[in-house]
C-alpha positions in Angstrom: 0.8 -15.1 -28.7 -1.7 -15.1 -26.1 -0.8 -14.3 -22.6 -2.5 -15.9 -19.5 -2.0 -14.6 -16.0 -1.6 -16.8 -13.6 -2.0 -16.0 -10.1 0.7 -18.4 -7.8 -0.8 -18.7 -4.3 0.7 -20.2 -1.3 2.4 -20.4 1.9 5.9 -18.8 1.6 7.6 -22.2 2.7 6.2 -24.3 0.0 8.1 -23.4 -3.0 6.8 -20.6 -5.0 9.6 -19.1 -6.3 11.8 -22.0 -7.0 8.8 -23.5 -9.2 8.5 -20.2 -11.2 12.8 -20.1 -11.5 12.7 -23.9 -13.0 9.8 -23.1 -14.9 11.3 -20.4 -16.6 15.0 -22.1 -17.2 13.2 -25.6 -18.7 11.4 -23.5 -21.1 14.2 -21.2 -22.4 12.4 -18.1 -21.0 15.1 -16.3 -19.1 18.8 -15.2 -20.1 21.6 -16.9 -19.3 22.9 -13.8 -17.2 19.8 -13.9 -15.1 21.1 -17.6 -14.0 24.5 -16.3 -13.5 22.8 -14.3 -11.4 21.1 -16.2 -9.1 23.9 -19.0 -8.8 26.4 -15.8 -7.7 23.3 -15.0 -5.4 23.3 -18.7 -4.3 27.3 -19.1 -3.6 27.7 -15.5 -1.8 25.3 -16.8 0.6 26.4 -20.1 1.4 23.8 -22.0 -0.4 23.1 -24.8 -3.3 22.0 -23.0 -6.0 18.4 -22.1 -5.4 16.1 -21.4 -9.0 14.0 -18.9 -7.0 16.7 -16.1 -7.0 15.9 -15.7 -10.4 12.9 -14.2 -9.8 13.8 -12.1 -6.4 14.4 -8.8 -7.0 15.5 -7.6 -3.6 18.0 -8.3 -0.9 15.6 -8.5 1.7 13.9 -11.3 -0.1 17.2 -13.5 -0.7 17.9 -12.7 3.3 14.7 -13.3 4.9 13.4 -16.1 2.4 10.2 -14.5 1.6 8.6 -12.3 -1.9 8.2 -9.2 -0.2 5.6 -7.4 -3.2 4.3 -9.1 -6.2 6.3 -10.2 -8.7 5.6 -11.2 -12.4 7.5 -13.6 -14.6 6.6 -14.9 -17.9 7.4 -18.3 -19.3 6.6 -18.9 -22.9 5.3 -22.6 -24.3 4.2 -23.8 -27.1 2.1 -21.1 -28.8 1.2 -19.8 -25.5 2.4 -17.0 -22.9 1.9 -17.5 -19.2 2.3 -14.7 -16.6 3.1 -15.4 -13.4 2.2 -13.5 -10.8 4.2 -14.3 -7.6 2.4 -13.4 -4.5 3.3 -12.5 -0.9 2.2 -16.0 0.9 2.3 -14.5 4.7 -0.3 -12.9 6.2 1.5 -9.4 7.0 1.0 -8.7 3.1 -2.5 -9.9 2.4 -2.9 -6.6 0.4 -0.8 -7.2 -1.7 -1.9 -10.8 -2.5 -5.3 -9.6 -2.8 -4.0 -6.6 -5.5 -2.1 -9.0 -7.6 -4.5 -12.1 -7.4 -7.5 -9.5 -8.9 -5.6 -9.8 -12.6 -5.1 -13.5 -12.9 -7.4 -15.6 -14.8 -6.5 -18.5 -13.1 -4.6 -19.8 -9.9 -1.8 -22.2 -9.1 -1.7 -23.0 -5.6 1.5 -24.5 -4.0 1.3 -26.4 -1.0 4.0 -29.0 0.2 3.8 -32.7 0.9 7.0 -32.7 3.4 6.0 -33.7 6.8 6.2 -30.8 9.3 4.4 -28.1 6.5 1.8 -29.8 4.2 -2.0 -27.8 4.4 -2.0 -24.7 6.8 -4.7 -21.8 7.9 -3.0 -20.3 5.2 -3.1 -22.4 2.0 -7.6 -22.4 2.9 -7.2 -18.4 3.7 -5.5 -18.3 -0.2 -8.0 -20.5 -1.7 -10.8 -18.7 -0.1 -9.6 -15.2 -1.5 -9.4 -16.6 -5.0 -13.0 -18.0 -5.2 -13.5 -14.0 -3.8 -11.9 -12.6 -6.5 -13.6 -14.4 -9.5 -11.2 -17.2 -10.1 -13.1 -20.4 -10.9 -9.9 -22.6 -11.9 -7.5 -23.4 -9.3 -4.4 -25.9 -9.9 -3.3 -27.4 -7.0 0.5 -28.2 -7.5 1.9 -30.7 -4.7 5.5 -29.8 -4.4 8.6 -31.8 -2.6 7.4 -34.9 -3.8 10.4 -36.1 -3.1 10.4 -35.5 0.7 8.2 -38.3 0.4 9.5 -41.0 -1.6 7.3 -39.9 -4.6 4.6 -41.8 -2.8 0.9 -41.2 -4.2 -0.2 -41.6 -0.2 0.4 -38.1 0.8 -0.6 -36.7 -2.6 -4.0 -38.7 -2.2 -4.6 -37.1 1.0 -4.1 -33.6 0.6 -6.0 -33.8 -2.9 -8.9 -35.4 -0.8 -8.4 -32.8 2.0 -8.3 -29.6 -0.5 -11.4 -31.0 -3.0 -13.9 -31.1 0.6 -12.8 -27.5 1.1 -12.9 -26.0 -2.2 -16.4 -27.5 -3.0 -17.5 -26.0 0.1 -16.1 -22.4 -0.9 -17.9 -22.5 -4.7 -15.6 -24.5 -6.8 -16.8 -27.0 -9.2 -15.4 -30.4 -9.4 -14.4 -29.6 -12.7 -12.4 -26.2 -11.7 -10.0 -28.2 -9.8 -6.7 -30.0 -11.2 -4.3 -31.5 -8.5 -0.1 -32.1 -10.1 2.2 -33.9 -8.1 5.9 -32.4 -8.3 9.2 -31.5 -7.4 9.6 -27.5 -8.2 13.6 -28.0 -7.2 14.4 -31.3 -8.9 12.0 -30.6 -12.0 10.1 -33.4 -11.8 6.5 -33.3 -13.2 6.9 -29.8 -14.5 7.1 -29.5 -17.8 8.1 -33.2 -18.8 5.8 -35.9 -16.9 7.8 -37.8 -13.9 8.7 -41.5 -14.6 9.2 -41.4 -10.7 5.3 -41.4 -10.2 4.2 -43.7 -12.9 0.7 -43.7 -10.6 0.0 -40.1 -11.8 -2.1 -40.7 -15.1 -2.3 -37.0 -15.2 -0.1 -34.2 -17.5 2.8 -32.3 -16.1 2.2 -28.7 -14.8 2.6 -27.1 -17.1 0.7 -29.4 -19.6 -2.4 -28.7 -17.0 -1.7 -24.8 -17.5 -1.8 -25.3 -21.2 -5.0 -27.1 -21.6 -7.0 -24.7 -18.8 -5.9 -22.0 -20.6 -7.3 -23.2 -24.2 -11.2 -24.0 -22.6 -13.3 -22.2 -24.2 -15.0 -19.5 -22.8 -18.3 -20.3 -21.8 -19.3 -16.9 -20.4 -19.7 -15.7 -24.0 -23.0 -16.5 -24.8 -24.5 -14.9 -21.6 -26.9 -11.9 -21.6 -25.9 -8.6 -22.9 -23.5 -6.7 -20.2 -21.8 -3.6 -20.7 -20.0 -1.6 -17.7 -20.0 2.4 -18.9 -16.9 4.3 -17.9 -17.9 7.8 -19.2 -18.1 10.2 -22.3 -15.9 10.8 -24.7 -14.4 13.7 -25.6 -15.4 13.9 -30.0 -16.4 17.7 -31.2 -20.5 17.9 -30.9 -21.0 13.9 -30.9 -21.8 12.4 -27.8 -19.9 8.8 -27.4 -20.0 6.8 -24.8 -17.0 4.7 -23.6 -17.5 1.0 -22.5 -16.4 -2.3 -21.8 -18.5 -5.8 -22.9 -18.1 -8.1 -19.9 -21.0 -10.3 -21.7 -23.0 -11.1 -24.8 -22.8 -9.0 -27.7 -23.7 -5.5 -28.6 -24.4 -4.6 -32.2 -25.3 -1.1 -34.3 -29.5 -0.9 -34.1 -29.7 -2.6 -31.1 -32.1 -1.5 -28.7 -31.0 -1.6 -24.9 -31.7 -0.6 -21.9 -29.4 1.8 -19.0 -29.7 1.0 -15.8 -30.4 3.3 -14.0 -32.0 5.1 -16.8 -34.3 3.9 -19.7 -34.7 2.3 -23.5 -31.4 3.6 -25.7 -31.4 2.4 -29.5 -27.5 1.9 -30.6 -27.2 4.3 -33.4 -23.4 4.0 -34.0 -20.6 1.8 -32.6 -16.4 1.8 -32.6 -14.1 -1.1 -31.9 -10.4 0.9 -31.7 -11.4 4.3 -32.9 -13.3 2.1 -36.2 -17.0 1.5 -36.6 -17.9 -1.8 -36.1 -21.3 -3.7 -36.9 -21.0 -5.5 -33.5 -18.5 -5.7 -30.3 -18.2 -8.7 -28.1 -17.2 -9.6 -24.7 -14.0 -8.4 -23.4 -13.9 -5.3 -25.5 -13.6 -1.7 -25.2 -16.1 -0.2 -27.1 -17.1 3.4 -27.8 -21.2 4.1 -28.1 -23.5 6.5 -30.4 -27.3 6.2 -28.9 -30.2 7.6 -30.6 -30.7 10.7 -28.0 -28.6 12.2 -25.8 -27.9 10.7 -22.0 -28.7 12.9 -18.6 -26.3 12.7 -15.7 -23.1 11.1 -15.3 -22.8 8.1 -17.5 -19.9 5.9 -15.4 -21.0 2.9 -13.2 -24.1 2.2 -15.5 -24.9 -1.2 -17.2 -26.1 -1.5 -20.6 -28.5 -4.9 -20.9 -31.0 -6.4 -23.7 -34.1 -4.6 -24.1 -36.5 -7.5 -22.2 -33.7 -8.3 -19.5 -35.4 -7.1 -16.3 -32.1 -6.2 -14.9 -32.3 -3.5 -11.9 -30.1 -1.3 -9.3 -30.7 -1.4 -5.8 -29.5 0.0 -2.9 -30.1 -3.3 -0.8 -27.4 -6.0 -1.3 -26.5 -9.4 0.8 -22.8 -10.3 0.1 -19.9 -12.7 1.5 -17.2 -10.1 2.7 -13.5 -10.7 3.9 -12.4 -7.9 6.3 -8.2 -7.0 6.0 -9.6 -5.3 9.3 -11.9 -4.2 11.6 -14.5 -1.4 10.3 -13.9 1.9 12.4 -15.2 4.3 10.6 -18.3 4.7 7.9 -18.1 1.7 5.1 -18.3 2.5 1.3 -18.5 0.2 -1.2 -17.0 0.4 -4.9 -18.1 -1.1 -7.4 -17.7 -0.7 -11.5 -16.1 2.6 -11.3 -19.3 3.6 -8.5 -18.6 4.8 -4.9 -21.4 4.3 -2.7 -21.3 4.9 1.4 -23.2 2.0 3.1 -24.4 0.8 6.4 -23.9 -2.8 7.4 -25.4 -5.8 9.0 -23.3 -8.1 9.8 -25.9 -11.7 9.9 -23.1 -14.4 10.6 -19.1 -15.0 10.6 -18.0 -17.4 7.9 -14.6 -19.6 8.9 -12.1 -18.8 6.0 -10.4 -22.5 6.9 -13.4 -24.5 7.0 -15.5 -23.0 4.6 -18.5 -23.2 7.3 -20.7 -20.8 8.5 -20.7 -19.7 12.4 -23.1 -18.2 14.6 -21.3 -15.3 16.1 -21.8 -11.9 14.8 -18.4 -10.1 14.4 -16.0 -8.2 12.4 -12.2 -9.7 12.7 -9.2 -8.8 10.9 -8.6 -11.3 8.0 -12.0 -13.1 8.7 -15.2 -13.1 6.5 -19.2 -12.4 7.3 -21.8 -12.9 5.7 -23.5 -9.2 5.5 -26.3 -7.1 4.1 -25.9 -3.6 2.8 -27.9 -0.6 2.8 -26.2 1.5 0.4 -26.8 5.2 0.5 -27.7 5.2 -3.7 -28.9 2.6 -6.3 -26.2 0.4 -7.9 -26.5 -1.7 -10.6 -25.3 -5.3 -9.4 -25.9 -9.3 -9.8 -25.3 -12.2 -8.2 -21.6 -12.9 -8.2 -21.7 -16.4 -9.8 -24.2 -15.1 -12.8 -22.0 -12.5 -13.7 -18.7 -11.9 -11.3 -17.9 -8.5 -12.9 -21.0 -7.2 -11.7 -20.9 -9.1 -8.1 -17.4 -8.5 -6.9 -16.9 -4.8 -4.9 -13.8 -3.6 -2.9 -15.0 -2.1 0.7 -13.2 1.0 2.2 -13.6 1.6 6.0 -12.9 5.8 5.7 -10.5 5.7 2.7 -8.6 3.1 3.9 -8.9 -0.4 2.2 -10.6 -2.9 4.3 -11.6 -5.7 2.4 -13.3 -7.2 -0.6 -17.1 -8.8 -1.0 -19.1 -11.4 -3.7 -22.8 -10.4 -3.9 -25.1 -13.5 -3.0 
């Protein structure tokens, strides 16, 4: 059974954790003494039993109403597995969204249709970061239906509201799926609602199932291979990498960057020799001669590809603060110091660029680089492996960036 990761996004008001604790008790993925738990949880303090407490693990969390670190919980459907990764939705932890939104392959935002919360700063600010960190599918689930008489009017709107802003941020029409539901009365999440007969859509989880089986269209791209080092193997020299696109096969001439023409004289898939390797695995490499210098950070490519390094890049950046000390850049295992130029502010809520110059906390610019060595790199929507870097101010964390 396959397993897809699901990042859930979302202010912390809006539901998060009860949809994940319904989720997981309609499709028989949790223990009954986990239930127990959370109903015990519920009555000691004072409250209707609340599904989310299933997936709280800390007394802070029940107290203060809020998932204080990422959290994972897998539900299991059909011949599928989905992990959810449950992350902080106020801005004190963007970190930690950040760190446990890089692993998902796709993203369920939650964002409520009860008047008084509906779209905030917030919900844009999480939608923004996921287009950042490679996601190109984003469900948008629109919860406490009920607050508003299961009417489509309010569903309609935010949908409308959310599409004008995700297209402006990268998404394509086709990477966005809105779901009307109810995370606390169940409706629309794994059964469809007869309460909103105007939704010609499938449940939740329905939408979840049929993302997840797309096919991957990335697989036909141009040969990439990230290198992550030699391999310890008596007198041999191998090479350790991983295929983020195309395929790589035995006699196949390529070419290092940085570096030059490499014929592949023997290949292993899981310690066996293989005849080929495709994208996605781990891959250990024979070439025909022997490589000088440190082999991490370099990228394998077809033999009339034209792919260079550089040590100039233009990239979209979100700052989790100001810069007060020298920027360096990583990227693909690569650590590179770097000056910066910051040519305009970009409005994480409205998608639009401004004309002010500045660095704020939790903002984004768009910037160019001058990086103190050559790195291999491409544009992030060609190839998001290669475009997506995490930017240190010192060695302290200080934002991510997509390479234009």
């Amino acid at each position: 059974m396959g397993i897809t990761r699901i990042s859930l996004l979302g202010h912390k008001d809006h539901g998060k954790s009860t949809l994940i604790g319904n989720l997981l008790i309609a499709t028989n993925s949790v223990t009954e003494q986990r239930i127990n738990d959370a109903k015990k949880t519920s009555k000691k303090l004072g409250r209707q039993f609340e599904p989310g407490y299933i997936l709280d693990s800390f007394v802070e969390e029940r107290e203060n109403e809020m998932t204080i670190d990422t959290t994972r919980a897998q539900i299991r459907y059909k011949d599928s597995g989905f992990e959810f990764i449950d992350v902080p939705g106020h801005e004190e932890l963007i970190k930690n969204m950040i760190s446990g939104a890089s692993y998902a392959d796709f993203a369920v935002l939650i964002v409520s249709a009860k008047p008084g919360e509906g779209i905030k700063d917030q919900t844009r600010r999480h939608l923004f970061l996921a287009r950042m960190l490679g996601m190109k599918k984003v469900i948008i689930a629109v919860n406490k239906m009920d607050t508003v008489g299961y009417g489509e009017k309010e569903f309609s709107r935010i949908s409308r509201e959310l599409s004008v802003f995700l297209v402006k941020i990268g998404f394509s029409g086709s990477g966005m799926h809105f779901v009307p539901i109810s995370a606390y009365l169940n409706e629309n999440l794994v059964k469809k609602s007869g309460k909103m007969r105007w939704y010609k859509g499938d449940s939740l989880i329905e939408t979840m199932y049929s993302i997840a089986e797309e096919p991957n269209r990335s697989a036909g791209k141009k040969l990439r291979v990230v290198l992550q080092g030699r391999l310890e193997d008596g007198s041999i020299e191998k090479i350790a990498g991983k295929i983020i696109s195309g395929t790589l096969r035995s006699n196949m001439k390529v070419n290092m960057v940085p570096g030059s023409a490499y014929v592949i004289k023997e290949l292993f898939v899981k310690g066996k020799k293989s005849g080929s390797a495709r994208r996605g695995e781990n891959v250990a490499i024979v070439f025909d001669k022997k490589i000088n210098g440190e082999a991490r950070g370099r990228i394998l490519c077809g033999e009339k590809d034209g792919f260079k390094a550089s040590n100039s890049i233009n990239a979209l950046v979100f700052f989790t603060s100001k810069l007060v000390r020298k920027p360096m850049i990583r990227l693909n295992g690569l650590e590179v110091s770097a000056k910066m130029k910051v040519k305009n502010s970009v409005s994480v809520v409205t998608g639009e660029a401004e004309p002010k110059k500045e660095i704020t906390k939790l903002g984004a610019a768009n910037v160019e680089l001058l990086l103190s060595g050559k790195v291999p790199s491409e544009p992030f929507d060609d190839t998001p492996e290669l475009g997506r870097f995490v930017l240190y101010d010192g060695n302290e964390f200080a934002g991510i960036g997509i390479i234009n």
